[in-house]
N, C-alpha and C positions, 0 to 999 in steps of 0.2 A: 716099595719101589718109588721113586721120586721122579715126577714128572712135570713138567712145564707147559704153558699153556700152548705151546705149539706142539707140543704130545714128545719134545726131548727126553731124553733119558745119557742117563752113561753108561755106554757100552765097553767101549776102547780104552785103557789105560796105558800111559806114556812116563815109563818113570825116569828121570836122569840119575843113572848110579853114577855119576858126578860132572860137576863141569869143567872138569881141565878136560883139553884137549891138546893133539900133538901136531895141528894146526892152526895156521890163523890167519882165516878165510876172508877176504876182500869186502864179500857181504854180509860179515860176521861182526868180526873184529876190527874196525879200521887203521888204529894205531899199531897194526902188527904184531902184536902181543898175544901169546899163547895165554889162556884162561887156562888157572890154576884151579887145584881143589880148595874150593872153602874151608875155612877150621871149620867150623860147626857140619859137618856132612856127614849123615845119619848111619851107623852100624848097616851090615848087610842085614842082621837079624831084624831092627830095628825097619828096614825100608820093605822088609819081607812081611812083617807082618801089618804092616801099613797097607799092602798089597791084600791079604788074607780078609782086611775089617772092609776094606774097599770092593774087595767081592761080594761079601755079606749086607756091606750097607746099600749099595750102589746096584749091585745085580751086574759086578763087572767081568765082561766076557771074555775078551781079548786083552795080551797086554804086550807093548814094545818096549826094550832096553834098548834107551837114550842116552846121551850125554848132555856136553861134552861130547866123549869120545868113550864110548862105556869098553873098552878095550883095554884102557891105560888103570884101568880101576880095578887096585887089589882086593875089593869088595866082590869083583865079577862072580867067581868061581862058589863062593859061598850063598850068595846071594839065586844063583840058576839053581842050586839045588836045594836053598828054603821054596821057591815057588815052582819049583817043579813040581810038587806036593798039592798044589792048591785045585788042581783039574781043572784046570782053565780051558777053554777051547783051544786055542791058539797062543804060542808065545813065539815073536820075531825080534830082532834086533837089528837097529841102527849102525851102522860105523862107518866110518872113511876108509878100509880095505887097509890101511898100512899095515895092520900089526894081526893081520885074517888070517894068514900060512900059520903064524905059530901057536895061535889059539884054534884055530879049526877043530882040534883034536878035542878040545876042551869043550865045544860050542857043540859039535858031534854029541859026545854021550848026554852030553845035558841034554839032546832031545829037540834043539833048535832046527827048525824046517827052512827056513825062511828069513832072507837076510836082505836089508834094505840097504845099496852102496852109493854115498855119495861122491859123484865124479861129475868132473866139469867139463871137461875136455879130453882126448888123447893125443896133443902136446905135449910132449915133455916140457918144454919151455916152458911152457902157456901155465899150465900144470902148476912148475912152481911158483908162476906167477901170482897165480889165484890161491891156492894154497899156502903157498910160504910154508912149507915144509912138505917135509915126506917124500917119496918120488912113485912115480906113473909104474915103473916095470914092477912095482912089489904089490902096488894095489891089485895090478891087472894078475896077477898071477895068485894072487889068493884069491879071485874069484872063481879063476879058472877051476881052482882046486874043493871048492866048497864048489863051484856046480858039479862035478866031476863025483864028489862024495853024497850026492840025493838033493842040494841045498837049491830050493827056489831062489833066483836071485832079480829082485827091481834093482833098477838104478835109476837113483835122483841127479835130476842133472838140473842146474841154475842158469839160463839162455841170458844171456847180460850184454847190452848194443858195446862194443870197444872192448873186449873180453875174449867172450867166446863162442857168439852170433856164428862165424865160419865154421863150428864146430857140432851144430845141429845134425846135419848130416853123415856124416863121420862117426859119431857116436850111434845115432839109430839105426846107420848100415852095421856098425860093429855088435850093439848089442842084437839085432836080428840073426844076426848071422854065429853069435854065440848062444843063445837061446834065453838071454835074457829081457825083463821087461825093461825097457827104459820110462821116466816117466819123466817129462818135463814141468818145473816147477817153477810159475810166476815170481819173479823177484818180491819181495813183501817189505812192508813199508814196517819194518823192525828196527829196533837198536839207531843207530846213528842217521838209517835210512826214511825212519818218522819223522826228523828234526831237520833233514838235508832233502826238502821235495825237488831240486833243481836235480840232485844226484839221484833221486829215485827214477824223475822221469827219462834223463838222459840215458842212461842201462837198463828201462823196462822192457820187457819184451813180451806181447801178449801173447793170445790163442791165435787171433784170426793171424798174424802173419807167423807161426808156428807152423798153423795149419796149410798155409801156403807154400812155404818152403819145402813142406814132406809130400805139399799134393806135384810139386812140379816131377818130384821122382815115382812117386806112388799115387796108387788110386786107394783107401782108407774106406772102411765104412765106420759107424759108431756100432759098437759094444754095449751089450747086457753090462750093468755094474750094481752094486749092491746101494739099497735107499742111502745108506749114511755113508756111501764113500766119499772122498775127497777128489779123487779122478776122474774126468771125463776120459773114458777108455774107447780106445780104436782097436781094428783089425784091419792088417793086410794080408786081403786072402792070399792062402800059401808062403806064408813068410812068416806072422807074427805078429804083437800087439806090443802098442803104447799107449803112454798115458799123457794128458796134462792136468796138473792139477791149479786149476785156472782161478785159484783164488781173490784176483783184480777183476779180470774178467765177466768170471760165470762163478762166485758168491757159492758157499756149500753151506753159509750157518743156520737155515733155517733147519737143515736136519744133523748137522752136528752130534755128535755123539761121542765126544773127545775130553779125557780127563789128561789133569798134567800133574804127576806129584814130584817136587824138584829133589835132591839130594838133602835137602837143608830141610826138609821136611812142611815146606809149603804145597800147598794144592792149587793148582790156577784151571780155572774153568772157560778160559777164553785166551786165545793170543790178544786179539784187542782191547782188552780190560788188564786195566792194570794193579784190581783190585785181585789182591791173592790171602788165602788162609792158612793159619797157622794149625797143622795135625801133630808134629815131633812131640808134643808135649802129652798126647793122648797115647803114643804110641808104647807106652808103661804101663799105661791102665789095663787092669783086667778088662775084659768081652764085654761085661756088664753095664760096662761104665761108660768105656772110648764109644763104643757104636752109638750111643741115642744125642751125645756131640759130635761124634762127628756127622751123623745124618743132618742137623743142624746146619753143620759146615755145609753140608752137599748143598743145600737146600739156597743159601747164597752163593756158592760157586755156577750152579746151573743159572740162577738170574743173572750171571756176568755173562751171561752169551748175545753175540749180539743178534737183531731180531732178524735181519735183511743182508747186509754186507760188511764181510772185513774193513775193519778201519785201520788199523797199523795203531805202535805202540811203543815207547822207548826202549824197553825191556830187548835185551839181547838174547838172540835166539836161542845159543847155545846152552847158555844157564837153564832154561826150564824144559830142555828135550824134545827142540824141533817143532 
């Protein structure tokens, strides 16, 4: 097991089965350009077993499909049933809801519990605004239909000042009242937003006034959450829980426990390090060979973590899976 002097380990694994995505998100992409798949973007077999030596090296427990948008990816299907194999605790996934009704069937037998949906607002307008693509009535309805079918459902929502501030509430009365988590998530000083601090600061939107806007309608207490979560979790008695994950704010890296393996078969050990390793090349080797390099690799991925606080990073969110 590989551990750092703050007693880190990796537990969670976040893989992008690729980066095209069928949006292009305000605090994503600025120039409105949908992220396509890279040529070099690794086999399902290829990213599955990359998954398998990362169990074995890492002692890894959990793992989410990311993008992109791991929904547009003809890799999906083969790819859920190489690691459905591997007896993981937990496998969830990522997506933006567009394309959720017609894969549900698929996400269904592969054994998927647990879905993480990114939504900004319930604007339709607003919606396409922030998005640039897709539309509101298809996402909300394939949720409906995966909670409906057993599916845990979070939803990440992006609070941005000139956006979609008006739509805090609106979203946590809607997700309460469907049974879903909503979890609100600090804007992050990524991609064009690390280089632009005048646009970071004008659209951030922290905890404390987060938490004041939901206490004007509710009364909240704080929630039990697990050592390495990312979430500060609430509950309102009789109704339901939220989350924020207060990454500007209230800082999660001292316990961290977060792997990132992209599609192109890099490993990134930090959102705020920009330093990433190259594993595609081990992923041929026999067992005997890839594991005691790529433990090597772990072993500089885990010192990319930062010691105290997120610091933001060029690197665009969507390419290495959120």
């Amino acid at each position: 097991m590989i551990v750092d002097r703050q007693g880190r380990r990796f537990r969670n694994l976040r893989v992008s089965l690729t980066a095209a995505c069928n949006y292009a998100c305000t605090y994503c992409v600025p120039d409105g350009k949908r992220l396509v798949a890279a040529q070099d973007e690794l086999s399902a077999d290829a990213l599955a077993r990359g998954v398998a030596y990362l169990v074995e090296a890492a002692g890894i427990e959990r793992l989410r499909i990311t993008g992109g948008e791991p929904l547009v990816s003809p890799r999906l299907e083969a790819f859920l049933a190489a690691v459905g194999k591997l007896g993981l605790e937990d496998i969830s996934l990522t997506s933006n809801g567009q394309l959720l009704s017609r894969k549900l069937p698929l996400l269904r037998d592969a054994g998927i519990r647990r879905l993480n949906i990114s939504l900004d607002t319930l604007d339709p307008l607003a919606f396409r605004r922030i998005a640039r693509g897709g539309d509101l009535a298809s996402v909300l309805a394939g949720m409906a239909q995966a909670h409906a079918a057993g599916m845990a459902i979070k939803v990440n929502m992006v609070p941005m000042r000139g956006q979609n501030l008006d739509q805090v509430m609106p979203m946590l009365e809607y997700c309460l009242a469907q049974g879903y988590e909503l979890r609100f998530i600090e804007l992050m000083r990524m991609g064009h937003l690390a280089r632009d601090r005048n646009a970071f600061v004008q659209q951030f939107v922290g905890l404390e006034q987060l938490l004041a806007l939901i206490g004007q309608a509710h009364a909240y207490e704080q929630a039990p959450r697990a050592l390495d979560a990312t979430a500060l979790r609430y509950r309102i008695p009789g109704k339901g829980h939220f989350g924020v994950i207060a990454n500007e704010t209230v800082p999660f890296c001292r316990t961290c426990s977060r792997l990132r393996l992209s599609s192109t078969g890099w490993l990134h050990g930090c959102l705020s390090s920009s330093n990433r390793h190259f594993v595609g090349d081990l992923l041929d080797k026999p067992r005997h060979q890839a594991l005691p390099a790529l433990q090597r690799l772990l072993v500089k991925a885990l010192a990319d973590k930062q010691d105290q606080a997120f610091s933001g990073d060029v690197m665009v969110m969507k390419v290495i899976g959120g």
